[in-house]
Every structure is written in structure tokens, then in C-alpha cells.
N, CA, C and O atoms as a printed pandas DataFrame, in Angstrom:
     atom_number atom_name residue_name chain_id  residue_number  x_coord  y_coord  z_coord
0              1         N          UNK        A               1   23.990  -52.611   10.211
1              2        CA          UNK        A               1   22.985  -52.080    9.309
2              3         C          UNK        A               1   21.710  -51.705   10.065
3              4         O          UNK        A               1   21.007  -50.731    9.794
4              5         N          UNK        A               2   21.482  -52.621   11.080
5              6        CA          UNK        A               2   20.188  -52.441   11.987
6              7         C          UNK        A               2   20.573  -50.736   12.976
7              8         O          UNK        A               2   19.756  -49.924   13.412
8              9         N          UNK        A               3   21.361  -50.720   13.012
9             10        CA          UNK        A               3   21.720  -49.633   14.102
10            11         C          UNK        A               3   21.469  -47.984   13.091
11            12         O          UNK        A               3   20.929  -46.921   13.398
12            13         N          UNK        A               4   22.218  -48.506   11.714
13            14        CA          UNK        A               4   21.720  -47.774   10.752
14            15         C          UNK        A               4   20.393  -46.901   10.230
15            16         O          UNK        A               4   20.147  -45.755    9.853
16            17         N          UNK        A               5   19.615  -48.307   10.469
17            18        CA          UNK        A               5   18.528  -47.569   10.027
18            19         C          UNK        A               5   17.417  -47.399   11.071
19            20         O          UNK        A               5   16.213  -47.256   10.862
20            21         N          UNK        A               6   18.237  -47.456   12.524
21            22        CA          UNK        A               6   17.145  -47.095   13.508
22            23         C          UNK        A               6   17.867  -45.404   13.766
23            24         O          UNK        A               6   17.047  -44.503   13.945
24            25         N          UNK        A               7   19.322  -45.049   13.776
25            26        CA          UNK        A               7   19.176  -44.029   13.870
26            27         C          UNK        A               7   18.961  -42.838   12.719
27            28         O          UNK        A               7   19.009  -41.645   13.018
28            29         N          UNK        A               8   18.740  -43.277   11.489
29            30        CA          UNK        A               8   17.856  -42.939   10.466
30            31         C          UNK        A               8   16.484  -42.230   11.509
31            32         O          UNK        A               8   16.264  -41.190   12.131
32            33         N          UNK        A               9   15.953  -43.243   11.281
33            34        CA          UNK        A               9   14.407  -43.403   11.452
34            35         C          UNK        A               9   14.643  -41.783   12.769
35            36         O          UNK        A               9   14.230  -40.630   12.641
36            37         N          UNK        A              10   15.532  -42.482   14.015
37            38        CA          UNK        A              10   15.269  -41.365   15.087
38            39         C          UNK        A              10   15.569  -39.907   14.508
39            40         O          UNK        A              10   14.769  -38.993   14.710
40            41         N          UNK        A              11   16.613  -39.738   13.863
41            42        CA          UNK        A              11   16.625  -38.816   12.878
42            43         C          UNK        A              11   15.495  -38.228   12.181
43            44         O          UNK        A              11   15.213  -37.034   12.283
44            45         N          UNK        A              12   14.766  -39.160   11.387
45            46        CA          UNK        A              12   14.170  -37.941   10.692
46            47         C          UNK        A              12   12.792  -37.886   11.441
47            48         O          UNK        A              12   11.745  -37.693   10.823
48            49         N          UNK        A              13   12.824  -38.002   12.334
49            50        CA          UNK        A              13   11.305  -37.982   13.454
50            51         C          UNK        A              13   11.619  -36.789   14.450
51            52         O          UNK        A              13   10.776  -36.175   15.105
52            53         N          UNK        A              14   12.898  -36.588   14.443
53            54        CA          UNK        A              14   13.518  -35.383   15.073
54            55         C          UNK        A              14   13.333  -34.269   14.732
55            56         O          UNK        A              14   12.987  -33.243   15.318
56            57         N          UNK        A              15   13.749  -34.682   13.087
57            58        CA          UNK        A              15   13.558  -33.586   12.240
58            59         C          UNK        A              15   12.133  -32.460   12.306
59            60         O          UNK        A              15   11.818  -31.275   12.424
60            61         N          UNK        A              16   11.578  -33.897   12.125
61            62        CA          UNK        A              16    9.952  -33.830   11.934
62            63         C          UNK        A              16    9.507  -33.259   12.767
63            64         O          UNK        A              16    8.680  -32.446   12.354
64            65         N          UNK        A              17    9.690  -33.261   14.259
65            66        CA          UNK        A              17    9.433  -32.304   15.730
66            67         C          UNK        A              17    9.573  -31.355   15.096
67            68         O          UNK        A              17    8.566  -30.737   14.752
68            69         N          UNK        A              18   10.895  -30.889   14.707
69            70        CA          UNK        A              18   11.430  -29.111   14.751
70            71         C          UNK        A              18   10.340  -28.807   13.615
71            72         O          UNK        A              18    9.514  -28.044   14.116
72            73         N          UNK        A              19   10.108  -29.012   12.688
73            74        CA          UNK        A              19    9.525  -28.329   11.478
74            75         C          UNK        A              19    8.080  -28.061   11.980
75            76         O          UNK        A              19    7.337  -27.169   11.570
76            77         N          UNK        A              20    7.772  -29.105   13.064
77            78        CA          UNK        A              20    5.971  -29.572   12.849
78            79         C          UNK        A              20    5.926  -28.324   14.173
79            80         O          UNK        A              20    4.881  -27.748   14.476
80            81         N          UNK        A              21    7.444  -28.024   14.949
81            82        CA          UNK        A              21    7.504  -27.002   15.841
82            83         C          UNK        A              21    7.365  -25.488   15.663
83            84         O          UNK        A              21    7.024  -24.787   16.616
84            85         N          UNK        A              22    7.647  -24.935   14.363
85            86        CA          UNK        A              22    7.486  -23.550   13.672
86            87         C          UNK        A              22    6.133  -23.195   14.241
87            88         O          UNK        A              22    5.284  -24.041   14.520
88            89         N          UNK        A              23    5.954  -21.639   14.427
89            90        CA          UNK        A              23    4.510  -21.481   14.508
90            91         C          UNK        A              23    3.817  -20.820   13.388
91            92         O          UNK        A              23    4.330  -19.937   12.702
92            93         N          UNK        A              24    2.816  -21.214   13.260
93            94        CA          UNK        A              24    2.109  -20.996   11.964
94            95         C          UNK        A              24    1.604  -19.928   11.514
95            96         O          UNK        A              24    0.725  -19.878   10.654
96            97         N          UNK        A              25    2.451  -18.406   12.409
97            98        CA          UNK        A              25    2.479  -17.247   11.931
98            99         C          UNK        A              25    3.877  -17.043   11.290
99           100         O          UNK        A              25    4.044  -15.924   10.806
100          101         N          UNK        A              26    4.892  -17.898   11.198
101          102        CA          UNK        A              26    5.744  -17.997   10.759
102          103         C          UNK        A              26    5.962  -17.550    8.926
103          104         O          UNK        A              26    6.966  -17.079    8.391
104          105         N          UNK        A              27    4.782  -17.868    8.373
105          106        CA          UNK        A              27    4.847  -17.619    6.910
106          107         C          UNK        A              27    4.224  -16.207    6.384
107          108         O          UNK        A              27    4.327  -15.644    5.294
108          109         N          UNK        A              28    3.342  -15.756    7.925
109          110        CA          UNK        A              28    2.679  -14.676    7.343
110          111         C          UNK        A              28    3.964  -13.036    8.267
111          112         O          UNK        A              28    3.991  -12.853    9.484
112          113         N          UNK        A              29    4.551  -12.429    7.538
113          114        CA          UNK        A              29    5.461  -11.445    7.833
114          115         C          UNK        A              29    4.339  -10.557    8.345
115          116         O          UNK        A              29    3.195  -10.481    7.896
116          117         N          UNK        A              30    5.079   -9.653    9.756
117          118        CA          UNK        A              30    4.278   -8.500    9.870
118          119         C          UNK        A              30    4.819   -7.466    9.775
119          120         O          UNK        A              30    5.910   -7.103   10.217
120          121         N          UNK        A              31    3.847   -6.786    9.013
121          122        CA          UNK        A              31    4.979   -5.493    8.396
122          123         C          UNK        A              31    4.547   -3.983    9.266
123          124         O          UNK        A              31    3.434   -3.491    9.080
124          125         N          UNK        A              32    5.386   -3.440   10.059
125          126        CA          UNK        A              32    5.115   -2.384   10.707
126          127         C          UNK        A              32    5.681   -1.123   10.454
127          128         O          UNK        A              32    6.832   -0.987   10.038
128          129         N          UNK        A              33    5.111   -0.437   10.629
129          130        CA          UNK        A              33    5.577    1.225   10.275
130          131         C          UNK        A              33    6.489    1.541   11.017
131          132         O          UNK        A              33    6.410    1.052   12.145
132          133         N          UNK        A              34    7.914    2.616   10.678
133          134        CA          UNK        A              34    8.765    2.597   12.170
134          135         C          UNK        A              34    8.310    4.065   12.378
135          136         O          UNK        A              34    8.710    4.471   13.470
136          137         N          UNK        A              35    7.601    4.996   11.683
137          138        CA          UNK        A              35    7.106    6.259   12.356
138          139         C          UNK        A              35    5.478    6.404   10.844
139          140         O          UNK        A              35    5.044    5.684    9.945
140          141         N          UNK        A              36    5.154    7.804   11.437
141          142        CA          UNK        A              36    4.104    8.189   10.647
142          143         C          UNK        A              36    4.065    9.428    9.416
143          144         O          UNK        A              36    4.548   10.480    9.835
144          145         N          UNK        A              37    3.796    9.462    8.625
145          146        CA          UNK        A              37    3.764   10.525    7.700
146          147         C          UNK        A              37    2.578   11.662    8.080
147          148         O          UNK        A              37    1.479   11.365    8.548
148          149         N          UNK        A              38    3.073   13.128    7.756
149          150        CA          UNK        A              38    1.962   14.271    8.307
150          151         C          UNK        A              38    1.382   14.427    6.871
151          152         O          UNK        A              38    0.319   15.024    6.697
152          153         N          UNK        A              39    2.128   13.855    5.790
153          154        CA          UNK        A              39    2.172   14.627    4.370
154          155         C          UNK        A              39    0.365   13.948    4.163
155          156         O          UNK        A              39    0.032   12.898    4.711
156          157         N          UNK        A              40   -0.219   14.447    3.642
157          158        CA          UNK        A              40   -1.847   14.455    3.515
158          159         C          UNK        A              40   -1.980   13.869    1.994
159          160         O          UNK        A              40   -1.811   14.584    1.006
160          161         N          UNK        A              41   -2.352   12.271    1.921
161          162        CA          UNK        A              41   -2.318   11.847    0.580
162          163         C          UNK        A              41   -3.394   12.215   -0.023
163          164         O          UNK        A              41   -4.260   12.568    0.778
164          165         N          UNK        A              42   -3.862   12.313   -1.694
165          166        CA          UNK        A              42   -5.191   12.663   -1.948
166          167         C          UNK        A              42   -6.018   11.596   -2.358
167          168         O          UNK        A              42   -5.603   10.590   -2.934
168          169         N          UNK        A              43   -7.307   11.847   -2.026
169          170        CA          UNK        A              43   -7.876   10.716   -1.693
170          171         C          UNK        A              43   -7.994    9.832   -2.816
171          172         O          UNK        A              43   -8.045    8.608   -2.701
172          173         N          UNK        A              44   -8.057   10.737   -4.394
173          174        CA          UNK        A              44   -7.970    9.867   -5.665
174          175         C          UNK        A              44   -7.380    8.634   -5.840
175          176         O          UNK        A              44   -7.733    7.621   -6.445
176          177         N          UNK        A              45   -6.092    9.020   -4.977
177          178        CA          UNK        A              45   -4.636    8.347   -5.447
178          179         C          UNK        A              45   -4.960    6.951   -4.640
179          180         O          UNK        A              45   -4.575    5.951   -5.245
180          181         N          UNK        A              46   -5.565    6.727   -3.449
181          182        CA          UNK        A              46   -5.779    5.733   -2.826
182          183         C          UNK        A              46   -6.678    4.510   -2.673
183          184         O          UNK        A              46   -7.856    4.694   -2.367
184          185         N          UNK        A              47   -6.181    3.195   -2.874
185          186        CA          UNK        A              47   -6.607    2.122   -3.224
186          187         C          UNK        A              47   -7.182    1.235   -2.177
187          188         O          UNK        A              47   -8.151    0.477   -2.212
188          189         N          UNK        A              48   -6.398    1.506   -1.308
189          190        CA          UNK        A              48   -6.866    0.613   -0.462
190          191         C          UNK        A              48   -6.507    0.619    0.781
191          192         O          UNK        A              48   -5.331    0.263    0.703
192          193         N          UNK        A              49   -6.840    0.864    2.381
193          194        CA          UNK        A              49   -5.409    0.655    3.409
194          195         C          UNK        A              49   -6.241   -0.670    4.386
195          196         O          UNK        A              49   -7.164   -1.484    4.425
196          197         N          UNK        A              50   -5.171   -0.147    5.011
197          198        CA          UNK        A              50   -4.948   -1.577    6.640
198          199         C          UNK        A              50   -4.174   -1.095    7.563
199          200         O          UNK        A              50   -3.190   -0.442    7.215
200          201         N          UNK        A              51   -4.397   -1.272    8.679
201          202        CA          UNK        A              51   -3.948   -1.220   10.512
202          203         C          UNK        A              51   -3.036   -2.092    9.963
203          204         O          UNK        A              51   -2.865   -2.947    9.094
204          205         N          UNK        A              52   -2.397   -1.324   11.109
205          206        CA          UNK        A              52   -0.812   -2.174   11.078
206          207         C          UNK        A              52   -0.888   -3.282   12.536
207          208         O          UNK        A              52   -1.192   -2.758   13.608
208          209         N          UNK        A              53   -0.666   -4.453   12.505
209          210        CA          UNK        A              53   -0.506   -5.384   13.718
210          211         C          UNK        A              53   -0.297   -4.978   14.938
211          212         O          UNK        A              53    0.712   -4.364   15.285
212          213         N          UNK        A              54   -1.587   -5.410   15.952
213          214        CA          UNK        A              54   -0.954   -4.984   16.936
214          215         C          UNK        A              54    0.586   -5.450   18.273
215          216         O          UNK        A              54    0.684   -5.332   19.494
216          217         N          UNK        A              55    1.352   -5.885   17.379
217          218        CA          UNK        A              55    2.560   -6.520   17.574
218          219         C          UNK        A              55    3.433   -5.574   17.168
219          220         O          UNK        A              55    4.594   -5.867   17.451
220          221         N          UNK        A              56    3.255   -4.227   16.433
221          222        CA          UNK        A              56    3.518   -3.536   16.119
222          223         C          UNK        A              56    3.906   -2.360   16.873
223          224         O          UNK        A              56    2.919   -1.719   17.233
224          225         N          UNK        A              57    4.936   -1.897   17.207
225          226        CA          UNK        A              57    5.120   -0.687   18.719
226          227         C          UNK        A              57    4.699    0.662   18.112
227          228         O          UNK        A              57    4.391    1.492   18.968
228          229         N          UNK        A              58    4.601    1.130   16.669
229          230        CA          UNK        A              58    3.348    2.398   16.008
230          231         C          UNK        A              58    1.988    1.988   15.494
231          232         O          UNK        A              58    1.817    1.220   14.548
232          233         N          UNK        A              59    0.955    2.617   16.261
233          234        CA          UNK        A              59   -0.176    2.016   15.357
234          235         C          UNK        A              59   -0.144    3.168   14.471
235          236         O          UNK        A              59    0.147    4.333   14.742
236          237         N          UNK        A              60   -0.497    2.636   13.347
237          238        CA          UNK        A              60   -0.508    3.325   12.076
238          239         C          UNK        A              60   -1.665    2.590   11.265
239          240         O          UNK        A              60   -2.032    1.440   11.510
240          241         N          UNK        A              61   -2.382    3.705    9.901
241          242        CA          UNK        A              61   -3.088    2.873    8.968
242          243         C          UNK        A              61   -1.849    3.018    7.544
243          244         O          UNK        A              61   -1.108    3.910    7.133
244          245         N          UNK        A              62   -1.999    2.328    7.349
245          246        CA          UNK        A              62   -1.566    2.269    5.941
246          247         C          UNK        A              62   -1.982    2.167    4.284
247          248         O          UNK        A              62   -2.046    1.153    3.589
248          249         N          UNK        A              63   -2.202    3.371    3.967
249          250        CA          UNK        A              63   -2.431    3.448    2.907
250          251         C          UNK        A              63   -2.469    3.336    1.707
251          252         O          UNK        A              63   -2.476    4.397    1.082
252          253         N          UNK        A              64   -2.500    2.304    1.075
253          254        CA          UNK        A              64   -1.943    1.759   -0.725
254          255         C          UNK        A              64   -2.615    2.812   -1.781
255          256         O          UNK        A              64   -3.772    3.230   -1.832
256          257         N          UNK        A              65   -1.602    3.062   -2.519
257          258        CA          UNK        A              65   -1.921    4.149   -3.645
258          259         C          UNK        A              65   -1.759    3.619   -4.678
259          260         O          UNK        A              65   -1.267    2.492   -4.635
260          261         N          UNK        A              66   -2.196    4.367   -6.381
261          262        CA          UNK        A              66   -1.986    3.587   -7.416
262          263         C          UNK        A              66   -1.289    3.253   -7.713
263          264         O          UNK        A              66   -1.236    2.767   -8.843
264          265         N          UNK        A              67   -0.087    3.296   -6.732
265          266        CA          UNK        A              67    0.930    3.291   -7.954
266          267         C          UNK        A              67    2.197    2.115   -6.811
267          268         O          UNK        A              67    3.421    2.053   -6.695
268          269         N          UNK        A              68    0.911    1.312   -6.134
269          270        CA          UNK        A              68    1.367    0.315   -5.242
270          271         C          UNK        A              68    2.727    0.645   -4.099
271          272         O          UNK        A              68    3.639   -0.140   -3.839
272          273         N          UNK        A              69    2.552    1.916   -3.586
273          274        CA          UNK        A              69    3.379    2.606   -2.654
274          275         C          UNK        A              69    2.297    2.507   -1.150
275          276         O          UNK        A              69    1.145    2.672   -0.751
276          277         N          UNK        A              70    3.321    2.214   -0.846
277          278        CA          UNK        A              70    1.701    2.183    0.818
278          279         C          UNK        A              70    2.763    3.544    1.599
279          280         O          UNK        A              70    3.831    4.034    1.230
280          281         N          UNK        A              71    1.991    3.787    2.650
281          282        CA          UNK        A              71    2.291    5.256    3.381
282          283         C          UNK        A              71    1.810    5.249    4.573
283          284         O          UNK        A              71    0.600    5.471    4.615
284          285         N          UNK        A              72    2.450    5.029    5.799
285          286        CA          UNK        A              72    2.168    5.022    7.074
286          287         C          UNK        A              72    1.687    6.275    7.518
287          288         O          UNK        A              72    2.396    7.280    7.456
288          289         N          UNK        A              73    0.286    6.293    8.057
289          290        CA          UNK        A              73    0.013    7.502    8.812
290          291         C          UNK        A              73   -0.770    7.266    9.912
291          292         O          UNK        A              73   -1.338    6.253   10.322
292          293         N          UNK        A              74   -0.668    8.757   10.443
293          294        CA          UNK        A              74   -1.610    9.028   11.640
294          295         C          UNK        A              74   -3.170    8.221   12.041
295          296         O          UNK        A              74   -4.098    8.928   11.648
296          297         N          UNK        A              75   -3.357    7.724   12.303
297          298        CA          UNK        A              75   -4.995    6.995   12.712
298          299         C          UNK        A              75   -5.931    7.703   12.937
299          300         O          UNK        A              75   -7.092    7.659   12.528
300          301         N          UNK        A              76   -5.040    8.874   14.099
301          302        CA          UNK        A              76   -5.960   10.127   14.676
302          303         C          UNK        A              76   -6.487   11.275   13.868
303          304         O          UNK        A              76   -7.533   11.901   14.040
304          305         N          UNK        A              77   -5.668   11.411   13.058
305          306        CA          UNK        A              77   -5.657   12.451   12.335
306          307         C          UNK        A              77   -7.114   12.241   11.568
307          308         O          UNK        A              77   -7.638   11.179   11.232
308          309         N          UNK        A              78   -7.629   13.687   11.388
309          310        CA          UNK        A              78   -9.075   13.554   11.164
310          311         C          UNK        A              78   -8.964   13.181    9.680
311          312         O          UNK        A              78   -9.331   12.036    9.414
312          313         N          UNK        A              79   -8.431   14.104    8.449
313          314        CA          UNK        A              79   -8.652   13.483    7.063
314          315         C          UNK        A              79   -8.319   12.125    7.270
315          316         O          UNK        A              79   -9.032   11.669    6.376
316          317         N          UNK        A              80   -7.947   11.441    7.612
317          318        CA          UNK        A              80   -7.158    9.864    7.598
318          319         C          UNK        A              80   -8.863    9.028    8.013
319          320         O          UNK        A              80   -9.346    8.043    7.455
320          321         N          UNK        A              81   -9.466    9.867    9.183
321          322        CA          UNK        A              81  -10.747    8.649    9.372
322          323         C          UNK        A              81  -11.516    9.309    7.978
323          324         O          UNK        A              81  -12.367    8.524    7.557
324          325         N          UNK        A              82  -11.442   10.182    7.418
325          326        CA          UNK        A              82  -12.360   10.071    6.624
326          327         C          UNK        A              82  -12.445    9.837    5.242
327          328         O          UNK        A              82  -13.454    9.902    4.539
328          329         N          UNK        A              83  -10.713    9.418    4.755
329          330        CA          UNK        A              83  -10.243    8.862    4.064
330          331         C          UNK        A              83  -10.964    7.196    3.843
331          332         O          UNK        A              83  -11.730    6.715    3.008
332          333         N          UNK        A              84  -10.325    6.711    4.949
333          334        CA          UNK        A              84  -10.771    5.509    5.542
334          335         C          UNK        A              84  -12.602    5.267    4.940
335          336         O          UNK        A              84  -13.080    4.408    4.200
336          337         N          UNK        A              85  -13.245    6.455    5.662
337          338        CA          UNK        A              85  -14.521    5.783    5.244
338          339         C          UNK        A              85  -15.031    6.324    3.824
339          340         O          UNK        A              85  -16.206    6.173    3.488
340          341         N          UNK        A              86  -14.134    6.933    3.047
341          342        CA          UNK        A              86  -14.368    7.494    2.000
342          343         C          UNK        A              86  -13.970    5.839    0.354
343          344         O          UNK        A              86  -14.533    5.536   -0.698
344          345         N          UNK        A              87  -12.784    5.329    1.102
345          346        CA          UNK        A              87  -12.241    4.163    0.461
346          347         C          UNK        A              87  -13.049    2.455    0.157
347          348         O          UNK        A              87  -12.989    1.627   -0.752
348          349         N          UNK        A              88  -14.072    2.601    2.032
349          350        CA          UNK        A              88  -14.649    1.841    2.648
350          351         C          UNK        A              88  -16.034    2.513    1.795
351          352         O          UNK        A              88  -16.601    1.468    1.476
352          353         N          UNK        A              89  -16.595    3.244    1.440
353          354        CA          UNK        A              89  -17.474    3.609    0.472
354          355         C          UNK        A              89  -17.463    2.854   -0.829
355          356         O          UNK        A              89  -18.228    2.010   -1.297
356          357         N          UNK        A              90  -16.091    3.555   -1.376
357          358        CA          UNK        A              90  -16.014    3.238   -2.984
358          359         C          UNK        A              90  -16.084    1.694   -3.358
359          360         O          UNK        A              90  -16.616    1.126   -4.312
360          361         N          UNK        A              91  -15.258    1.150   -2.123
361          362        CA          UNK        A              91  -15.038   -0.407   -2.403
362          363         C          UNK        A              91  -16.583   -1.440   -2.358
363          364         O          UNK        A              91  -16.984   -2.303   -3.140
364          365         N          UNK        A              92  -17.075   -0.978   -1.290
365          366        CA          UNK        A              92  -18.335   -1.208   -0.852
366          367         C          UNK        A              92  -19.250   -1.330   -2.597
367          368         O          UNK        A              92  -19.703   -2.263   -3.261
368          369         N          UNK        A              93  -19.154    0.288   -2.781
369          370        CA          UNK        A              93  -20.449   -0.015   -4.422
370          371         C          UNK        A              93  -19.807   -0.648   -4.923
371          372         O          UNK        A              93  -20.270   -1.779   -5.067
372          373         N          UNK        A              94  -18.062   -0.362   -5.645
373          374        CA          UNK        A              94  -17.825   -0.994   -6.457
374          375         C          UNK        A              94  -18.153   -2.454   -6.757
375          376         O          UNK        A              94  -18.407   -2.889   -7.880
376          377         N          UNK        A              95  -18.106   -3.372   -5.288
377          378        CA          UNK        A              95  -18.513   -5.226   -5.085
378          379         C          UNK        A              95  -19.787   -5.511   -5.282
379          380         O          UNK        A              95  -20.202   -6.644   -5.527
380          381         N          UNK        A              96  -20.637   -4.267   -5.163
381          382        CA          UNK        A              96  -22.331   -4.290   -5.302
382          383         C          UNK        A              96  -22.792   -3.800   -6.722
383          384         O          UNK        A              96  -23.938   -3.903   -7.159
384          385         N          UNK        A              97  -21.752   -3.271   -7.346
385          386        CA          UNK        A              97  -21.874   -2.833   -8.942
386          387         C          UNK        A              97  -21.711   -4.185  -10.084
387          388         O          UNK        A              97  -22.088   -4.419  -11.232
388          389         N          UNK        A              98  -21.016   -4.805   -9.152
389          390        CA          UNK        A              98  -20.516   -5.918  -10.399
390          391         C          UNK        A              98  -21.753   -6.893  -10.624
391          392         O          UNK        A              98  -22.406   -6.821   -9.583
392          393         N          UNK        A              99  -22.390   -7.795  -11.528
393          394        CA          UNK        A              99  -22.887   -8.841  -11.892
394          395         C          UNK        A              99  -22.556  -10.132  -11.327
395          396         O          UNK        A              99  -23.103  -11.150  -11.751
């Protein structure tokens, strides 16, 4: 019984290594673009974007639209920076509009 519950014990301390071993980017997924879109979204339609990780082998921004579709594009591309600071505008008053 003694032998029992010592290799119990080594057991679940083993266990306990591997889990406490995960790394703690483990829960957060990185989601990367596998190419870029030329198609030119309009700026209405867009909610919100984000850079894609640089773990990522395309840099891309990514664009969220209303209708919760995101859209990998160009970075370089000139409407895209001014998309970007057009979004980075709206969001900006909108947080300074509220009470």
C-alpha cells in the first residue's frame, strides 16, 4: 500500500511538471494571413484592424468589417495607412464622446 501511494504521489508531481511546462502563449492562437488582398475595402464598412504577429512569415494589417469578416492586406499600400488612421480617428472621438 506504501509503494502505492508513493508512486501516486511521484505521479501526479510529474504530471504537474508537464502542465506547469506549457508556455503561456499556449492559450493565446496566432492567427496569420497566408497572402494579401489588392481588393480596396470601403472605409464605412470597417471596424476595426490589427498587425498580424510578427511570428507570422506575411506582414499584413487586418481589417474587421461590419459584418465581422476580417481581410488581410497590404501595409504598404497607401489607402490601407490611411484607412488605418482614418479608423484610429473615429475610435479615438468615439471613447472621448462617451460620459
Amino acid at each position: 500500500m506504501r509503494n502505492l501511494t508513493a508512486l501516486l504521489f511521484l505521479l501526479s508531481l510529474c504530471s504537474l511538471h508537464l502542465v506547469s511546462s506549457v508556455p503561456t502563449s499556449f492559450n493565446h492562437i496566432t492567427r496569420c494571413c497566408s497572402g494579401t488582398s489588392t481588393v480596396r475595402i470601403p472605409l464605412k464598412n470597417i471596424v476595426n484592424y490589427r498587425w498580424t504577429s510578427n511570428d507570422c512569415p506575411v506582414k499584413a494589417i487586418v481589417f474587421e468589417t461590419l459584418n465581422k469578416r476580417q481581410h488581410c492586406v497590404d501595409p504598404s499600400a497607401v489607402w490601407v495607412n490611411h484607412h488605418m488612421k482614418a479608423v484610429d480617428l473615429r475610435n479615438s472621438t468615439t471613447v472621448t464622446a462617451k460620459p
